[in-house]
C-alpha positions as MATLAB code, in Angstrom:
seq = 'XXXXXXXXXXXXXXXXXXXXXXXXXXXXXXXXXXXXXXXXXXXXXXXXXXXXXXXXXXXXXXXXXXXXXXXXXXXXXXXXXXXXXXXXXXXXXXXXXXXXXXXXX';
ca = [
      12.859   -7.135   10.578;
      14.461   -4.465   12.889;
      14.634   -1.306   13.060;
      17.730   -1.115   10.543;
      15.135   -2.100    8.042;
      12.103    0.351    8.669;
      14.817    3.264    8.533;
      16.683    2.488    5.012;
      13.054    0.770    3.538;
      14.079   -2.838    3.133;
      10.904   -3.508    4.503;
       8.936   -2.093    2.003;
      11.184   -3.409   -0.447;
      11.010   -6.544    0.148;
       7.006   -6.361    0.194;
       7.435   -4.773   -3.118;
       9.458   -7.976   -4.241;
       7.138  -10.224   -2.572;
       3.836   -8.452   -3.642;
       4.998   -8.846   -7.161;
       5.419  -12.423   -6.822;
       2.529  -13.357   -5.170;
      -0.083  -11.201   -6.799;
      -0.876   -8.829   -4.259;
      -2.550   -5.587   -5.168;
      -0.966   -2.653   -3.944;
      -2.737    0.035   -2.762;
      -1.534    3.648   -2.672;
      -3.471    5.684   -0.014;
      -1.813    8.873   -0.812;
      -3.429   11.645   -2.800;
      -3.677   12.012   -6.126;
      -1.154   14.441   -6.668;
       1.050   12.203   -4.479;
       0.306    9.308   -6.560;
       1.427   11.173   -9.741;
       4.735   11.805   -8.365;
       6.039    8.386   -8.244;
       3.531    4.675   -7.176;
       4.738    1.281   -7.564;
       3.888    0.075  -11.067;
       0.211   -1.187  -10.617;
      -0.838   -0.128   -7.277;
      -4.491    1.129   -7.195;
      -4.960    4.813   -5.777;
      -7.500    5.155   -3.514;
      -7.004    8.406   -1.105;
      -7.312    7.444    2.575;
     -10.101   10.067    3.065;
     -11.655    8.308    0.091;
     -10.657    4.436    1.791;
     -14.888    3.393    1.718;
     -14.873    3.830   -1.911;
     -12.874    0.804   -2.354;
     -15.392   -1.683   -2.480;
     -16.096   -0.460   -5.761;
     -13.154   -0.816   -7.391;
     -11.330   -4.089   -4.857;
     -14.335   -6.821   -5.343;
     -12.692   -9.735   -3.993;
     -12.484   -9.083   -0.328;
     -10.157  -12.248   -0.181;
      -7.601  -10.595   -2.289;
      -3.994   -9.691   -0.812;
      -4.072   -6.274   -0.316;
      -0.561   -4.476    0.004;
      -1.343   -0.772    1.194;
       0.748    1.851    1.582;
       1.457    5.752    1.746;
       4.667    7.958    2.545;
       5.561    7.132    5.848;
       3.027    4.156    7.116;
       0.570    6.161    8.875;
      -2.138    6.836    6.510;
      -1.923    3.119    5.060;
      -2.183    2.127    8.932;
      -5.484    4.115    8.679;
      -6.510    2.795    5.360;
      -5.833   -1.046    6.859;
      -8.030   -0.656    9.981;
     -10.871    0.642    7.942;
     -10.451   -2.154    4.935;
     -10.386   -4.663    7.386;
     -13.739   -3.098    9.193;
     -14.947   -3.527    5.951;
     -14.361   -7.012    5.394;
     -11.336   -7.299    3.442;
      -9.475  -10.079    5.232;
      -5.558  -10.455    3.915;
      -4.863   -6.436    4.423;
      -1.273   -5.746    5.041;
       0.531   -2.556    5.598;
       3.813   -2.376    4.118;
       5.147    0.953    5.130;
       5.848    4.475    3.556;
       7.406    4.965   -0.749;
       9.314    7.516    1.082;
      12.017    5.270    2.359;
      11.483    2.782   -0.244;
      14.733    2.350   -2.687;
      12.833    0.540   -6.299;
      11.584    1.799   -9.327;
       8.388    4.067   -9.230;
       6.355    4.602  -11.949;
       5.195    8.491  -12.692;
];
């Protein structure tokens, strides 16, 4: 994917699409009142300032994980420390911000 892509959000889009199908768990890293606004149907919220808390609520550390934010910097964030805590299929797929599907509020 080029840079076409990260500007007009196919990329996330298309993780969206492929997420769904393969039965990833997305993960919003945004804040709460962020996540409010608009998430993709059934992503988990787990703040970025907040990312250790997720072995309590993401128990299989196997699981694909799908995590994202705004722009892609937070979830960046958010995937180094999952991975440091042993969560091995961690994948950042971008920033809502630029992504074009449905949200849920």
């Amino acid at each position: 994917m080029g840079l076409f892509d990260l500007l007009t959000g196919t990329v996330m889009d298309g993780y969206v699409e492929e997420g769904k199908a393969n039965g990833a768990t997305f993960v919003d890293v945004r804040e709460v009142s962020e996540y409010k606004n608009g998430h993709v149907e059934g992503a988990v919220n787990i703040p970025v300032g907040s990312i250790r808390t997720a072995e309590g609520m993401l128990k299989d550390k196997n699981a694909k994980l799908y995590v994202y934010c705004l722009s892609g910097a937070r979830s960046s964030r958010a995937c180094g420390a999952l991975k440091s805590m042993g969560y091995t299929d961690v994948t950042n797929i971008g920033g809502i911000g630029s992504y074009r599907g449905p949200v849920v509020r």
